[in-house]
VONU-634195 format. One line per 10 residues: number of its first residue (from 1); for each residue z, x, y of N, C-alpha, C, O, CB. Coordinates in pm, whole numbers, padded with zeros to 5 digits. Glycine has a CB too. Layout:
NUM) Z:X:Y:Z:X:Y:Z:X:Y:Z:X:Y:Z:X:Y ~ ...
This chain:
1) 02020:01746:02268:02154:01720:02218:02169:01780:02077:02074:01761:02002:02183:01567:02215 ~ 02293:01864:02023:02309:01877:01909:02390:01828:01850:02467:01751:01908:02310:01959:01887 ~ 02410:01864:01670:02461:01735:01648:02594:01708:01650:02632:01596:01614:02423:01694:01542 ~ 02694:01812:01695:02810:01796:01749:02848:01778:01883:02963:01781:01926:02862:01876:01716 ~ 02712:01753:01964:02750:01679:02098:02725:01558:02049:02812:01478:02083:02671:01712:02238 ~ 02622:01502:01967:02648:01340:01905:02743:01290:01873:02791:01182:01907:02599:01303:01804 ~ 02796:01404:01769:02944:01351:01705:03087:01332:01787:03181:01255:01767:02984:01455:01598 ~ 03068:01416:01871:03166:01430:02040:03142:01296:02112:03233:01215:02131:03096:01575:02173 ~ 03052:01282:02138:02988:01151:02207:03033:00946:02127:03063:00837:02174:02783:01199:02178 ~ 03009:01011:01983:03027:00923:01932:03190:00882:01947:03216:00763:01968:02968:00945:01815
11) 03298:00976:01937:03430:01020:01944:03454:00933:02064:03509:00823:02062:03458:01184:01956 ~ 03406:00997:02167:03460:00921:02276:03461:00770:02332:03546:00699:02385:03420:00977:02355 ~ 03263:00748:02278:03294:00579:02314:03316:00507:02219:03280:00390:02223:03190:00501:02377 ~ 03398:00570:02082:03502:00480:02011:03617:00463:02042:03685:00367:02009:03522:00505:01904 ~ 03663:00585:02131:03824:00561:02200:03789:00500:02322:03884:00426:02350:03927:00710:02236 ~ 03700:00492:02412:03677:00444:02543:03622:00314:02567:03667:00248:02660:03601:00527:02604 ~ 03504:00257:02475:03485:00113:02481:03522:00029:02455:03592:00024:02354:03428:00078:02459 ~ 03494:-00093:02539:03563:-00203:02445:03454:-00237:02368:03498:-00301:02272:03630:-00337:02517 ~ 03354:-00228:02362:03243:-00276:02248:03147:-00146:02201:03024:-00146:02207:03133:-00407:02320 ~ 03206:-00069:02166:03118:00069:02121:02974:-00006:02078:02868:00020:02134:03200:00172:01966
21) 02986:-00089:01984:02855:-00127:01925:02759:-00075:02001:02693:00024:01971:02831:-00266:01912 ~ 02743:-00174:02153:02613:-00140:02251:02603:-00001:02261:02508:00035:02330:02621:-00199:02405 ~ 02692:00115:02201:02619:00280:02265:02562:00290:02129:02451:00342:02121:02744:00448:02325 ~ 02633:00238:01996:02625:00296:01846:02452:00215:01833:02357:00272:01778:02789:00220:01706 ~ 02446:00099:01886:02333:00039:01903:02174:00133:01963:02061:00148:01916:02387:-00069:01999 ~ 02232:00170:02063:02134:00250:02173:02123:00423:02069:02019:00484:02094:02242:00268:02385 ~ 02204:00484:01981:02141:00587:01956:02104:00533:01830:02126:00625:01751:02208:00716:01967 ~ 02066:00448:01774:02027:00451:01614:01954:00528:01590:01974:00624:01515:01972:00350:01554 ~ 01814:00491:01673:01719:00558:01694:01689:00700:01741:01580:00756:01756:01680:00498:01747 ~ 01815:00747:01761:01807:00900:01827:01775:00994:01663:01841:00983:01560:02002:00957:01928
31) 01682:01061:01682:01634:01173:01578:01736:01252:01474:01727:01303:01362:01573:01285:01663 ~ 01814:01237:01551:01957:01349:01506:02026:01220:01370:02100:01247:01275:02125:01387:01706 ~ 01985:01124:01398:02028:00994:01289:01944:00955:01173:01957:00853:01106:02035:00860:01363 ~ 01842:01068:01156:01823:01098:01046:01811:01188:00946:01759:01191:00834:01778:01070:01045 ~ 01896:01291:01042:01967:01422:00967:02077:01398:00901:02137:01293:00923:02009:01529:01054 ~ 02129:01496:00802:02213:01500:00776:02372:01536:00870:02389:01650:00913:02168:01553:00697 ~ 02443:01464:00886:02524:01371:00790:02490:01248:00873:02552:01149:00835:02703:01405:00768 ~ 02415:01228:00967:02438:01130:01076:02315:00998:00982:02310:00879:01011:02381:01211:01277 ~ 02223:01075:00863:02149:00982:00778:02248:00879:00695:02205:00766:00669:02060:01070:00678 ~ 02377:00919:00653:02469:00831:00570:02516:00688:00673:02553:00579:00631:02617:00935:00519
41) 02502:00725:00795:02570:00579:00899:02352:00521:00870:02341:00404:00835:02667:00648:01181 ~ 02243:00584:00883:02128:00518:00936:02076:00472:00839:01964:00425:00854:02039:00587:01007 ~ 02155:00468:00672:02099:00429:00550:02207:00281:00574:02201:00196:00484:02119:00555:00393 ~ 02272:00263:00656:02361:00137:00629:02275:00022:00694:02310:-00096:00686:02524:00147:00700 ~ 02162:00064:00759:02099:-00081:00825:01977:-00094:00733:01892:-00179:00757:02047:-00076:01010 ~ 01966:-00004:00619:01862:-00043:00503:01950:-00101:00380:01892:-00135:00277:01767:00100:00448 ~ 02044:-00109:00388:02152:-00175:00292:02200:-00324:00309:02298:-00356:00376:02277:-00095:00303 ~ 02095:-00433:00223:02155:-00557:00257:02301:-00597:00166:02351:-00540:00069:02035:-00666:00236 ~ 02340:-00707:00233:02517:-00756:00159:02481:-00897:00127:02384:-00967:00157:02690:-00756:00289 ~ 02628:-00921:00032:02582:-01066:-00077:02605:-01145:00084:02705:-01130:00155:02731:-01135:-00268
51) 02454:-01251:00125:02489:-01336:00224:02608:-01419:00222:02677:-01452:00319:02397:-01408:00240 ~ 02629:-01459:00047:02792:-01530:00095:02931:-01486:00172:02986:-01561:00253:02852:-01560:-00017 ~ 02984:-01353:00135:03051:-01263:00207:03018:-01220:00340:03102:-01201:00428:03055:-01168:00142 ~ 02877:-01203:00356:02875:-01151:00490:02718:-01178:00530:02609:-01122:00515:02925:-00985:00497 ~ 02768:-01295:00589:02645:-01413:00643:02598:-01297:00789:02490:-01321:00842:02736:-01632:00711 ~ 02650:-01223:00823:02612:-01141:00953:02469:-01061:00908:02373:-01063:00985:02750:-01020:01001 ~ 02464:-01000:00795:02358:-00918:00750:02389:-00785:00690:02481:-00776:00608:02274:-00899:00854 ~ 02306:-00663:00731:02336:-00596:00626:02420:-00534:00690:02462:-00574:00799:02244:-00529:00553 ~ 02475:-00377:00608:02558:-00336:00640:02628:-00269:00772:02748:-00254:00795:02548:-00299:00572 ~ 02473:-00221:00880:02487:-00153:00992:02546:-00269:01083:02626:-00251:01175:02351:-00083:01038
61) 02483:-00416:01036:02513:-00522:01136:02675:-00564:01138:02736:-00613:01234:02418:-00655:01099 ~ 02723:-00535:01018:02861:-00524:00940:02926:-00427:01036:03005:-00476:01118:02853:-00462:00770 ~ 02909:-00327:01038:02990:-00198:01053:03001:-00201:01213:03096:-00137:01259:02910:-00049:00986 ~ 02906:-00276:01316:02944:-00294:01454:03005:-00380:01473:03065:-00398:01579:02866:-00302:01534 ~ 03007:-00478:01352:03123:-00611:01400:03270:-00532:01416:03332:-00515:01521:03144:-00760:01252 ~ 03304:-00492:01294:03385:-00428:01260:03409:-00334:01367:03516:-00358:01423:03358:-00387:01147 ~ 03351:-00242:01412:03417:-00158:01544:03420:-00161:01648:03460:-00074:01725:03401:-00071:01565 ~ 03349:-00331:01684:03412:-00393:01808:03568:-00426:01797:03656:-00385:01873:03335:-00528:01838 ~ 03585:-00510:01685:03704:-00569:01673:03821:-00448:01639:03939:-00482:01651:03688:-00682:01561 ~ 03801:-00362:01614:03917:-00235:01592:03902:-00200:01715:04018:-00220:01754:03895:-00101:01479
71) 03833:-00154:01827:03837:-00163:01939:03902:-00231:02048:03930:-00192:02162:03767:-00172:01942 ~ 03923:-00355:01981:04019:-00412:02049:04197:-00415:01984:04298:-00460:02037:03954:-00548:02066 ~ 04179:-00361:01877:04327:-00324:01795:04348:-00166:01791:04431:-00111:01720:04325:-00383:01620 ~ 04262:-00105:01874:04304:00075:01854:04423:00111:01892:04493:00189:01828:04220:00182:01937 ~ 04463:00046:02019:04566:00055:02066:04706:00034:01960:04802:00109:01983:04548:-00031:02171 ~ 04716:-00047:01866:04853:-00065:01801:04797:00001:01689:04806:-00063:01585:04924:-00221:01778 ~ 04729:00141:01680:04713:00183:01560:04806:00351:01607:04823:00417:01709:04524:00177:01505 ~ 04840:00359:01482:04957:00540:01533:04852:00660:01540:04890:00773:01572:05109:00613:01365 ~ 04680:00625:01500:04557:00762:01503:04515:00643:01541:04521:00550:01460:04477:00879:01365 ~ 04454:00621:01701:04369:00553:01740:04220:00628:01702:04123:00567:01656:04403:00526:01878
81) 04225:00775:01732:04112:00837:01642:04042:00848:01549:03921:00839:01530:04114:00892:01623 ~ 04184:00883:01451:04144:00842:01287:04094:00658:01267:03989:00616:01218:04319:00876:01174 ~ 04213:00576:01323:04147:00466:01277:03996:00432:01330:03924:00368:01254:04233:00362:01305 ~ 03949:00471:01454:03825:00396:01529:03680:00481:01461:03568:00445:01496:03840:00418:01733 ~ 03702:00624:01339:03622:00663:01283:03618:00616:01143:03517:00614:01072:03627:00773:01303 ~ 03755:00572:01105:03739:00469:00982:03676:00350:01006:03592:00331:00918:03864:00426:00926 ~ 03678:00285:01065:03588:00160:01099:03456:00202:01092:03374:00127:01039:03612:00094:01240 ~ 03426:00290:01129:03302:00360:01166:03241:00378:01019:03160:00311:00956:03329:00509:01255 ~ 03286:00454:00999:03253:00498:00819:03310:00422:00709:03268:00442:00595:03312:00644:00777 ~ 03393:00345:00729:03456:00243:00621:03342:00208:00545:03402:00178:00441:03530:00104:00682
91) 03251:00193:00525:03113:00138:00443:02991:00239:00406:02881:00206:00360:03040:00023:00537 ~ 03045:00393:00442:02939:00454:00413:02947:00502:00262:02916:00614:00222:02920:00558:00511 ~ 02984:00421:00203:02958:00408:00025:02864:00294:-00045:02816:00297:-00158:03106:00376:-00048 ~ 02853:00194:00052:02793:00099:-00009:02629:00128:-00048:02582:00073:-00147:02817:-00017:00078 ~ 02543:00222:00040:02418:00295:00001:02405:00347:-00104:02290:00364:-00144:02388:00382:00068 ~ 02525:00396:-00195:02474:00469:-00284:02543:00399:-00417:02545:00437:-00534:02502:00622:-00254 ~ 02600:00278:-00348:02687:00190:-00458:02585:00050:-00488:02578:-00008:-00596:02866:00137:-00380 ~ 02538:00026:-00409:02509:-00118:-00409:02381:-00175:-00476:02279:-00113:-00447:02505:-00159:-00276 ~ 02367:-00277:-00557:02308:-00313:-00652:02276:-00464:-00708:02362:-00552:-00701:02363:-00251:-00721 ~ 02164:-00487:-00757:02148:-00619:-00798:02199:-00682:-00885:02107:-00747:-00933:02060:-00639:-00819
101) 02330:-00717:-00961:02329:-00763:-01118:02406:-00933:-01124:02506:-00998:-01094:02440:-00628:-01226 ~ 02299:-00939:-01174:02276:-01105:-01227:02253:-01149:-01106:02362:-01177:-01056:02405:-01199:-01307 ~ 02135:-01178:-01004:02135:-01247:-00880:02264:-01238:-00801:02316:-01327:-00734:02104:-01384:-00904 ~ 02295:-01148:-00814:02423:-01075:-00707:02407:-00934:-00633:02359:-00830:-00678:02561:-01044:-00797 ~ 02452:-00957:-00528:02452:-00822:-00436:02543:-00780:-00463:02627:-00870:-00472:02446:-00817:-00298 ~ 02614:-00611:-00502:02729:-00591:-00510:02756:-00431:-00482:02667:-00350:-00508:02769:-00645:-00632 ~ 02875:-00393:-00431:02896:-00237:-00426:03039:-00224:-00469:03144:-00225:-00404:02870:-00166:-00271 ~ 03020:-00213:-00566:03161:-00197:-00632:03148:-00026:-00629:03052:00049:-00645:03183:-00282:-00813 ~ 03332:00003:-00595:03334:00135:-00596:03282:00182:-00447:03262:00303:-00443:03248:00187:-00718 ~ 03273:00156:-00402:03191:00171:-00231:03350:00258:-00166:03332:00367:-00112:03140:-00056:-00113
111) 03461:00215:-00174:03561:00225:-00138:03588:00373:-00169:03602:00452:-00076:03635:00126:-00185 ~ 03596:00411:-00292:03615:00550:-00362:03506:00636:-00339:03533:00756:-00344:03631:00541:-00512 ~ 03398:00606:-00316:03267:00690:-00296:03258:00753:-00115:03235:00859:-00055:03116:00567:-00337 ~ 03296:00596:-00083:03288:00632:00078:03379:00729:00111:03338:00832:00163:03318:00513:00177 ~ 03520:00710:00084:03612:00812:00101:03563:00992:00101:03572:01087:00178:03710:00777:-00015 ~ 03517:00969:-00015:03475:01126:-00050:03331:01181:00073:03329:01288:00134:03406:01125:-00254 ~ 03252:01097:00077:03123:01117:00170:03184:01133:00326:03130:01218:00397:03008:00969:00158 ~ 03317:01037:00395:03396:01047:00502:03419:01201:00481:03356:01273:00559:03526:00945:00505 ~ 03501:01265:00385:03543:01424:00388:03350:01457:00412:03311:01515:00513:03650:01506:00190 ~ 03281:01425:00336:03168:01514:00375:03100:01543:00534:03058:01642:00594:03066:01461:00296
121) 03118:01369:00570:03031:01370:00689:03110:01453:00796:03054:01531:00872:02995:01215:00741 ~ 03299:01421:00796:03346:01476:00942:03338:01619:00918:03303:01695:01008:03506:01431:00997 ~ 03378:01668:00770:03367:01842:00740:03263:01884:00829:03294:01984:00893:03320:01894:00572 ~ 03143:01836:00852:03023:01914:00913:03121:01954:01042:03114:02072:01076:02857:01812:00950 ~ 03192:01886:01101:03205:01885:01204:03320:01944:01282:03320:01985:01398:03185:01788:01215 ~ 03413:01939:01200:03587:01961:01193:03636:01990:01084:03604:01944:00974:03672:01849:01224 ~ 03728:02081:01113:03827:02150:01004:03931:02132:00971:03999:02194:00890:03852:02246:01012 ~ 03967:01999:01064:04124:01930:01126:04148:01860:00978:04122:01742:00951:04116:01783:01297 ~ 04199:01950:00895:04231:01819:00723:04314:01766:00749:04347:01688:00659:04277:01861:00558 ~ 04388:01763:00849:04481:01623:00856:04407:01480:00905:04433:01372:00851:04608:01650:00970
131) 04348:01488:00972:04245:01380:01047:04124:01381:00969:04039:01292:00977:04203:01418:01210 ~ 04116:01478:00894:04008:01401:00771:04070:01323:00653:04037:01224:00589:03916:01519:00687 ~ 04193:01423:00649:04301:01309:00489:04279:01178:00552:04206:01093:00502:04540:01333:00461 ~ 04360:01160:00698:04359:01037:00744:04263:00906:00728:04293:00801:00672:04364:01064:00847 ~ 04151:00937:00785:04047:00889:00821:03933:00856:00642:03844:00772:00626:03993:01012:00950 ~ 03973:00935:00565:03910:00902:00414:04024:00811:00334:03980:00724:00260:03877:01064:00316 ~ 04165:00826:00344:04239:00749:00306:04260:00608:00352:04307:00511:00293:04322:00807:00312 ~ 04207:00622:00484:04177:00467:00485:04065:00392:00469:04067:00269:00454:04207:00422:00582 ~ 03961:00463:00473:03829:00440:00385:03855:00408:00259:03813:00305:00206:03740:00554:00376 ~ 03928:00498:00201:03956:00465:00038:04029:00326:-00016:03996:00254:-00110:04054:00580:-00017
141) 04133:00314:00073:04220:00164:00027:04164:00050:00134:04229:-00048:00172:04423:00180:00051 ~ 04046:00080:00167:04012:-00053:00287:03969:-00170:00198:03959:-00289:00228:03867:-00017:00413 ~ 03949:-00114:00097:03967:-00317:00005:04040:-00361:-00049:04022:-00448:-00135:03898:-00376:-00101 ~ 04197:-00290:00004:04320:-00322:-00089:04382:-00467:-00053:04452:-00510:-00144:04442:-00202:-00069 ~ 04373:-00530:00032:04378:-00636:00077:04319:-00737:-00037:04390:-00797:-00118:04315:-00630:00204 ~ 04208:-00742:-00031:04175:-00834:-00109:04159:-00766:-00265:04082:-00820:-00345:04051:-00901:-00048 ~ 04217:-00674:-00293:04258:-00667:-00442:04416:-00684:-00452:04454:-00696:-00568:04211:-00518:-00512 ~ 04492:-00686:-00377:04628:-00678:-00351:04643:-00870:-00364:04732:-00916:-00435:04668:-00582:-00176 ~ 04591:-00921:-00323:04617:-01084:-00285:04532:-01161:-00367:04552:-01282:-00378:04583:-01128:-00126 ~ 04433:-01100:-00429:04378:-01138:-00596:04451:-01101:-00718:04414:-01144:-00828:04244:-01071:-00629
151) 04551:-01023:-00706:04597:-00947:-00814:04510:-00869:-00898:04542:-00844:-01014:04659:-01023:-00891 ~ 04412:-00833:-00851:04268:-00720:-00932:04337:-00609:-00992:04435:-00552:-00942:04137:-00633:-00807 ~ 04296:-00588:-01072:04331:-00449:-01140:04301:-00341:-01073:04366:-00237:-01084:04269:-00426:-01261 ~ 04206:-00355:-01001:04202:-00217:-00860:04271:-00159:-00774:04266:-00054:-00711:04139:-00229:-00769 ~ 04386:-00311:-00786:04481:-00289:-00675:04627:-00195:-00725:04708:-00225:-00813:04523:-00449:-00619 ~ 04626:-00045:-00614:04719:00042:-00615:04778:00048:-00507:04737:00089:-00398:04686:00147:-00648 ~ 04884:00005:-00538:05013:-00032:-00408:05052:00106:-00433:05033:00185:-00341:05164:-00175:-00433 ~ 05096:00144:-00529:05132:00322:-00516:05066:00417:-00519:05125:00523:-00535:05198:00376:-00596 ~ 04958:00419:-00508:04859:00498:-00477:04852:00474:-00318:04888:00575:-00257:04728:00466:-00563 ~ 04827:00397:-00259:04831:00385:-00101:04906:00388:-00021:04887:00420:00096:04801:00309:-00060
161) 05057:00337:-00099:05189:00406:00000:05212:00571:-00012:05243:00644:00082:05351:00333:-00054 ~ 05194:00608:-00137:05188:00763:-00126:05063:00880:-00047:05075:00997:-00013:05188:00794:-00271 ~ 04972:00804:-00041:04820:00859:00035:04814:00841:00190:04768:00929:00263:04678:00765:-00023 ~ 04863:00724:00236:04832:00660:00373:04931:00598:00406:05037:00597:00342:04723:00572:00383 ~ 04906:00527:00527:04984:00466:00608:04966:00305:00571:04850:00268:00589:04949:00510:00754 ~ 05011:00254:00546:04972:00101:00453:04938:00027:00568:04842:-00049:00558:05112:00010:00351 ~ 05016:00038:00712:04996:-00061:00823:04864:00000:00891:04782:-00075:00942:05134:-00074:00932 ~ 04850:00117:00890:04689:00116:00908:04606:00058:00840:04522:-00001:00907:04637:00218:00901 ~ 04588:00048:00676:04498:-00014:00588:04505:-00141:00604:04419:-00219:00564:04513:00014:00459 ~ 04649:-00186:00688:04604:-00312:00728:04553:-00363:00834:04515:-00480:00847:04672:-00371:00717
171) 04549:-00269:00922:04483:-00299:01053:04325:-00332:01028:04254:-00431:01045:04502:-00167:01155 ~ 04300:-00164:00969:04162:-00141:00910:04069:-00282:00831:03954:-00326:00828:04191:-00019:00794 ~ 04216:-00316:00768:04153:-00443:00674:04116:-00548:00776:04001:-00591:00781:04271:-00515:00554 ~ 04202:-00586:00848:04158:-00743:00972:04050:-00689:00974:03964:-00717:00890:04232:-00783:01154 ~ 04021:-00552:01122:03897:-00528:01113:03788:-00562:01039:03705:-00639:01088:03898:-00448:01108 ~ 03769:-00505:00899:03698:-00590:00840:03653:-00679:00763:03542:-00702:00714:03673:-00573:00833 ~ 03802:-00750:00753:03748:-00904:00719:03700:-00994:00866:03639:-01101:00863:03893:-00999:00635 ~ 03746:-00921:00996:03681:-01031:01109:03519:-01000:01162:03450:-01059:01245:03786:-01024:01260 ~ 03489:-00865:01065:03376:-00811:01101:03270:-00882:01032:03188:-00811:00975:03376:-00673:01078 ~ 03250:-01046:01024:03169:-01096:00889:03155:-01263:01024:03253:-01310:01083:03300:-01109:00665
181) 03006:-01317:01038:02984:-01408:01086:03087:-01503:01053:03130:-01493:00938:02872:-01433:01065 ~ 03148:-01615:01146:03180:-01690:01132:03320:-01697:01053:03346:-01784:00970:03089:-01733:01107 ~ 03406:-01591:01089:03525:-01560:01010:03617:-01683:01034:03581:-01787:01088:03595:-01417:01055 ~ 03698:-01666:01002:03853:-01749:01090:03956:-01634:01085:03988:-01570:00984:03941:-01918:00990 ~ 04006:-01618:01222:04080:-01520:01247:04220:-01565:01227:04304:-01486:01182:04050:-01469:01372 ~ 04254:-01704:01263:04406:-01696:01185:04429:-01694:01046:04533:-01649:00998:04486:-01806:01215 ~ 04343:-01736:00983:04313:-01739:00848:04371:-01584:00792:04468:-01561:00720:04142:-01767:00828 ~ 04268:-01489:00857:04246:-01371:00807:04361:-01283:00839:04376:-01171:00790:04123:-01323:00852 ~ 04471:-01359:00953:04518:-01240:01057:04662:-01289:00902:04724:-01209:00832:04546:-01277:01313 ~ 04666:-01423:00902:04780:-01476:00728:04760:-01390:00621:04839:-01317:00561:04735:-01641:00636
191) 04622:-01415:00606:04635:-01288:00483:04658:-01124:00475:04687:-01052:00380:04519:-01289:00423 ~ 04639:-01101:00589:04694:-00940:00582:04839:-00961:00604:04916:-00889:00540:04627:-00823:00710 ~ 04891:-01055:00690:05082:-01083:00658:05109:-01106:00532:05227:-01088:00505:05160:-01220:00729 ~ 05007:-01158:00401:05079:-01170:00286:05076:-01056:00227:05176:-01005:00176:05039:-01265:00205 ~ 04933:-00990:00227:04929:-00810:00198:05050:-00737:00211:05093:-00679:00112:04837:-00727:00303 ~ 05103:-00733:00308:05168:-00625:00381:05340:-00668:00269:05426:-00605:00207:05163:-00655:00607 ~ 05307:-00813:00302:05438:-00821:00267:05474:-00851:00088:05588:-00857:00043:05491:-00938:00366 ~ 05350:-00867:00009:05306:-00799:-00125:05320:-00661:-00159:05347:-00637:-00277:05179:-00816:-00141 ~ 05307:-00552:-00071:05309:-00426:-00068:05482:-00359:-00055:05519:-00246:-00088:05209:-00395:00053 ~ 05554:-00454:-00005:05645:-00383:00040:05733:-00378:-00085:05761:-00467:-00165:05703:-00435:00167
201) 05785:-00198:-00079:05875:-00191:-00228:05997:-00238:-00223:06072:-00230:-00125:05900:-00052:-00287 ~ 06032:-00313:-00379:06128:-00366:-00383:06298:-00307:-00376:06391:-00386:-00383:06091:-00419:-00475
């Protein structure tokens, strides 16, 4: 296999399964996943997360929750493509972000880093810059949710209505806030209705 029949492969049973995990599961181990670019998804299961946030584990265990559950929301997304490879890569910043300070796990900036590494990893592969803008722009604002409904200084409502599609970043967002052990999904499904409707210009 080369590594754009992986990346083909990978393509398809994100649009075709309902639980990609079990195939994303079965190649971890395939050789080609520790080449470049396919090493940035195989550094996420050596990347642990603060257990309070995400009692599931580390990040690879993260990133299949997460693209089961967009899997089952691809359908009401307008790039079922773009979105089911953002899920995918939504976290491939936290490896080169993430850090110990003061008895805390943290990857701040994961969001802005990942974005840019998304243009790196699909470039190997595709030339399509519209479906790469796509697919890094929602990588980029996938923690706007919870900087948007904290009032964080991170949070750019005009930066993300001018970059992206805001109702994708919110799709993207359920995704992964339900991608975390023991979520509550009405809980979570309220707070992206307050997002959305925080976002909207006056």
């Amino acid at each position: 296999m080369t590594p754009l029949e992986l990346y083909s492969d990978i393509g398809v049973h994100l649009l075709q399964d309902g639980s990609p995990s079990a195939y994303l599961s079965g190649i971890r181990s395939h050789p080609l996943f520790r080449n470049h670019p396919f090493c940035m998804l195989h550094r996420l299961r050596e990347t642990e997360q603060s257990p309070e946030h995400h009692p599931e584990g580390n990040v690879w265990l993260h990133t299949l929750l997460v693209v089961d559950e967009a899997a089952k929301l691809r359908a009401r997304s307008a790039d079922p493509a773009a979105f089911m490879w953002a899920a995918l890569l939504h976290d491939i910043g936290k490896p080169a972000t993430t850090k110990l300070r003061k008895g805390r796990i943290t990857a701040y900036d994961h969001d802005k880093v990942g974005a840019r590494l998304a243009r790196e990893f699909l470039g190997v592969f595709t030339d399509d810059g519209g479906f790469i803008d796509k697919v890094s722009g929602l990588i980029r604002y996938h923690m706007q949710i919870l900087f948007v409904l904290k009032d964080l200084p991170f949070a750019d409502i005009g930066g993300m209505l001018r970059d992206t599609d805001i109702g994708e970043v919110a799709l993207l967002g359920l995704c992964d806030r339900l991608g975390r052990a023991g979520c509550d999904r009405a809980k979570e499904e309220e707070r992206v209705r307050l997002f959305l409707q925080k976002c909207k210009p006056n």
